[in-house]
N, C-alpha and C positions, 0 to 999 in steps of 0.2 A: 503665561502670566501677562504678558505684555501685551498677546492679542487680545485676552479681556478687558483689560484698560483704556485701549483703542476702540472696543464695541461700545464701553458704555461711555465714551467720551461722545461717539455718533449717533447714542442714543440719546444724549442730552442734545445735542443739537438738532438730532432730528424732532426733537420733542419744544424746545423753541422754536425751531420753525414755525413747527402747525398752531402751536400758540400766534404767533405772529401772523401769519396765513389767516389764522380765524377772525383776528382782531382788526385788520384791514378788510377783511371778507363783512364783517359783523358791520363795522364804521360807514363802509360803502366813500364813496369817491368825496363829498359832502366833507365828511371827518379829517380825513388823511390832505385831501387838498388844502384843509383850513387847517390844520397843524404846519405843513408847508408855508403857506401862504405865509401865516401870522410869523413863524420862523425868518420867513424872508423880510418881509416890512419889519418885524422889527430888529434886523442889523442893521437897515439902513436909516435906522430913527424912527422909521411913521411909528410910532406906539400906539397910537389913539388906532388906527386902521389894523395892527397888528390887533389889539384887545378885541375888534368883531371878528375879526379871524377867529383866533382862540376863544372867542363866544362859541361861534359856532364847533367847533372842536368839542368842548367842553358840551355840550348840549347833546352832540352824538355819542357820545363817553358816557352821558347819563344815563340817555334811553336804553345803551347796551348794559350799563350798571342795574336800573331798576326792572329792566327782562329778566335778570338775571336771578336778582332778587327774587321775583315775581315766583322763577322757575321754583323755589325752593317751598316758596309755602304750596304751591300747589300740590 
């Protein structure tokens, strides 16, 4: 019993993972840098530099969103 609850505990994690894997894979360097980036400016205050950061975050999030979209009606 306990070894079953240990498989599908690493099955859930293995299963975030490749969600996470694919989401950075998908974002490409562009995304994940400007999620960093905008994170970073803004603890130190810049807000205004941190907002084109998370522009661009947000723009790469979209394109993966409306592919995504896209996929279904096709």
């Amino acid at each position: 019993m306990a070894r079953k609850k240990v498989i599908e505990k690493l099955s859930i994690a293995k299963k975030s993972f490749n969600v996470a894997k694919a989401w950075i894979e998908g974002n490409g360097i562009e995304g994940v840098l400007g999620l960093i980036v905008g994170l970073i400016l803004w603890s130190f205050g810049y807000k205004v530099y941190a907002g084109f950061a998370f522009g661009v975050f947000a723009t790469r999030n979209w394109d993966l969103f409306k592919n995504w979209i896209k996929s279904f009606i096709k």
